[in-house]
C-alpha positions in Angstrom: 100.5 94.6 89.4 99.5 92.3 86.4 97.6 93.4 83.9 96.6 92.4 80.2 96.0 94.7 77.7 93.1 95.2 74.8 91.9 97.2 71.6 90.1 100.1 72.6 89.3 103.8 71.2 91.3 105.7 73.9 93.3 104.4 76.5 91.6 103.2 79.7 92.2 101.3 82.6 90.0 98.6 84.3 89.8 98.3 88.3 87.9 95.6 89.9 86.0 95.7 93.3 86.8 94.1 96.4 87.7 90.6 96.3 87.6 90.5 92.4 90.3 90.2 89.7 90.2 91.3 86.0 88.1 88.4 84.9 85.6 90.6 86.1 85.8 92.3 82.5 85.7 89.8 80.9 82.9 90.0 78.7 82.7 93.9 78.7 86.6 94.2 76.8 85.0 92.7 73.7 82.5 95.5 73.2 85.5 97.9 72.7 87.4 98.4 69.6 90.2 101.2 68.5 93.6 101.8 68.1 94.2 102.1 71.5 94.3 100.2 74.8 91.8 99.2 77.3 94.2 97.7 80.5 92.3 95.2 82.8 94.3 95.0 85.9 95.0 92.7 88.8 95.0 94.6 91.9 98.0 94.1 94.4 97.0 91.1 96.4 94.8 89.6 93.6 94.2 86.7 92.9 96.8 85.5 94.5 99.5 86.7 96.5 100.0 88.9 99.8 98.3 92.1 101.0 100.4 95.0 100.2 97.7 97.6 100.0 95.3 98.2 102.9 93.1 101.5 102.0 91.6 102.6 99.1 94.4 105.6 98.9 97.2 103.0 98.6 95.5 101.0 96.5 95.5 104.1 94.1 99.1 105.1 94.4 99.8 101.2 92.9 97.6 102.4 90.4 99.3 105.7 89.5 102.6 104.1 89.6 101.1 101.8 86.7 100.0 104.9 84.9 103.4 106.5 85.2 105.1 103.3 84.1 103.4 103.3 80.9 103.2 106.6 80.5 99.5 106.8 79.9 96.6 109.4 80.8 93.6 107.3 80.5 90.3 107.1 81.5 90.0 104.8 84.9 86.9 102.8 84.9 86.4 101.2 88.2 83.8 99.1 89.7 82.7 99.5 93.4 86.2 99.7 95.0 87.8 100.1 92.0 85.1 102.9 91.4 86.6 104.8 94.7 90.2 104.5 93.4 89.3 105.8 90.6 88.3 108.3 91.8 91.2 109.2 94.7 93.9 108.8 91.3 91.9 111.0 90.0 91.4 113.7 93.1 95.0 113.4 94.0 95.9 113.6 90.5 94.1 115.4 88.0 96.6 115.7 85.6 97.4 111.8 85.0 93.7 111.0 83.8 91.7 112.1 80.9 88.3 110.4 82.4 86.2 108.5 84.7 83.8 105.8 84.2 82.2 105.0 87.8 80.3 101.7 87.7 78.2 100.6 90.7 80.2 102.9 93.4 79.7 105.5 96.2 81.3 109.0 97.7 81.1 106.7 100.4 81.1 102.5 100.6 79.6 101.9 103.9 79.7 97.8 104.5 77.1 95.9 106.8 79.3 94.9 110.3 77.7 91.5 109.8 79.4 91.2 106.9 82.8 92.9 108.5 82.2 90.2 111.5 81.3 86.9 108.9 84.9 87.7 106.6 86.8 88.1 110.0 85.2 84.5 111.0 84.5 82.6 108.3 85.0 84.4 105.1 84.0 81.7 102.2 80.6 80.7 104.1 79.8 85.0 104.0 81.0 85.5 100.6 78.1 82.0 99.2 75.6 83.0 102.2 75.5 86.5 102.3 77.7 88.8 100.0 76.8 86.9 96.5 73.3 86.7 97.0 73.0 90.6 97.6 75.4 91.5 94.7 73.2 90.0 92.1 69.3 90.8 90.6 69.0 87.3 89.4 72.2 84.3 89.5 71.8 81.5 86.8 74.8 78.8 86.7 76.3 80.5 83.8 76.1 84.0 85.9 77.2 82.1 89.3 80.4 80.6 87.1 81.7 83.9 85.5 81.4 85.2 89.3 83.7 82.7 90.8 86.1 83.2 88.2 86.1 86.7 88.4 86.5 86.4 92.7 89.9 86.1 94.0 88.6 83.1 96.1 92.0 81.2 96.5 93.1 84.3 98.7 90.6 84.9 101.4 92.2 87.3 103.5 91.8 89.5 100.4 88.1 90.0 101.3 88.2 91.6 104.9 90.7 93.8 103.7 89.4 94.9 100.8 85.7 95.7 102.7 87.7 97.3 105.6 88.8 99.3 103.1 85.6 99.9 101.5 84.3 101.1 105.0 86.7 103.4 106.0 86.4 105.0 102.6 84.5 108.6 102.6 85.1 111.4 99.7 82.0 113.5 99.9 83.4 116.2 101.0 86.0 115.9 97.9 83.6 115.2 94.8 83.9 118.8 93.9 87.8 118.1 92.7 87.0 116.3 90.8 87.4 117.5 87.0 87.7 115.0 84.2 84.9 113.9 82.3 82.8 111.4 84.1 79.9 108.7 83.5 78.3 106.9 86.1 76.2 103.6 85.5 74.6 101.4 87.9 71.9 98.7 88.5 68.3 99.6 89.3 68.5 96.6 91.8 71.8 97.2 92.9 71.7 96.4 97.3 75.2 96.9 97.5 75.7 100.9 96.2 72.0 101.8 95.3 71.1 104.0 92.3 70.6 106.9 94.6 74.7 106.6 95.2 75.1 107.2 92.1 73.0 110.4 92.2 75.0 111.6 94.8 77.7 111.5 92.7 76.3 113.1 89.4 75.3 116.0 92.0 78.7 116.4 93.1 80.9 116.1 89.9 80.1 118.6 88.0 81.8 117.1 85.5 79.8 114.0 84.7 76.9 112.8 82.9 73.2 111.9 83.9 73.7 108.2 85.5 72.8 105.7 83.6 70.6 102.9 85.4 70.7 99.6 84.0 67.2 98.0 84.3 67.2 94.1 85.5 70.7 94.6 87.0 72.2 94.2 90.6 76.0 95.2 91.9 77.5 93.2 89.7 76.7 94.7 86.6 79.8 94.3 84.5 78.5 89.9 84.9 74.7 90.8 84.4 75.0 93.3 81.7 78.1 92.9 80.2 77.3 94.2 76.6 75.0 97.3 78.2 78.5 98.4 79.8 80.7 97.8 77.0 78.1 99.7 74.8 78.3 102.6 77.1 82.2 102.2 77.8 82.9 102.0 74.1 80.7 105.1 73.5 82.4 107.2 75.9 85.9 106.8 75.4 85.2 107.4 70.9 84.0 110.7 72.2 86.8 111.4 74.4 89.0 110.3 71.2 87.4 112.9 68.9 
């Protein structure tokens, strides 16, 4: 699993959504500074390369392996599917992370069956036609670039199996194990996982924070309002540092 590594207050580990790559914090990592490390990783599979990981939960053993091989116990700040392995490293466990930061994620990632049935036909169409428009409050051409970039578009395939395993994914029932110190921020226009999602989740971590919704902001927050999540990413992990 690639990964490249930044200054930051307390150690912390990036995880992109479905179908992204680290570029995706790429203009959050500057908003952090510290004498620690902020690690922005490239999830098995992506951008390029074959599909070892099928379900959220294997996705987060790769990502507990990486935690055990540098011997870290940071906070995991993951986006939509990142945000739900996160969370599983961190039900499954509890004593390898000091911290969650859940950005524009779900208990549960339910995923429109058009959306299943356009990636198993013609994914790049679906991704333009249907997924991009519905990730975003407002796309400029500088927005619409750093999105491409940040999408692991050479490696279609990537895509349907990431989504099927953003649908199959379900931890209601498990919230309550869930310990470490939490935030949760999303985007009062976000389609994908609505603010109410985020609720959901404040209600059943006991350990988090009031969510945090980003005004003028869609799914992809970390592009729209880079500096907003760098602000509160920086914040939380100097506290954690104290």
């Amino acid at each position: 699993m690639d990964s490249a590594s930044f200054p930051a207050p307390f150690d912390c580990v990036l995880i992109h959504g479905a179908g992204g790559n680290r570029a995706l914090w790429n203009d959050v990592l500057p908003a952090l500074e510290g004498g620690r490390a902020a690690y922005a990783l490239d999830l098995p599979g992506h951008p390029t390369g074959d599909i070892s990981c099928r379900t959220v939960d294997e996705y987060a053993q790769a990502v507990h392996g990486f935690l055990t091989e540098h011997r870290i116990k940071p906070v995991l700040c993951g986006h939509s599917m990142g945000g739900a392995i996160a969370m599983t490293v961190a039900m499954g466990h509890p004593e390898s992370v000091s911290g969650l930061a859940l950005v524009s994620t779900g208990a549960k990632l339910g995923v429109l069956p058009e959306v299943l049935k356009g990636l198993e036909g013609d994914p790049l169409p679906t991704i333009e036609r249907t997924i991009t428009p519905m990730s975003f409050h407002r796309i400029d051409m500088a927005v619409a670039r750093k999105a491409r970039a940040a999408l692991s578009l050479s490696n279609p395939a990537i895509f349907l199996n990431d989504y099927k395993a953003c649908a199959a994914f379900d931890a209601r029932d498990r919230l309550k194990t869930v310990t470490a110190p939490t935030i949760i921020v999303c985007g009062d226009d976000d389609r994908m996982t609505p603010p109410r999602w985020s609720q959901f989740l404040h209600d059943g971590i006991a350990s988090s924070k009031q969510p945090v919704i980003v005004s003028e902001a869609g799914h992809m927050l970390p592009l729209e309002k880079p500096a907003e999540c760098g602000r509160l990413l920086q914040a939380f992990l100097a506290e954690l540092s104290r």
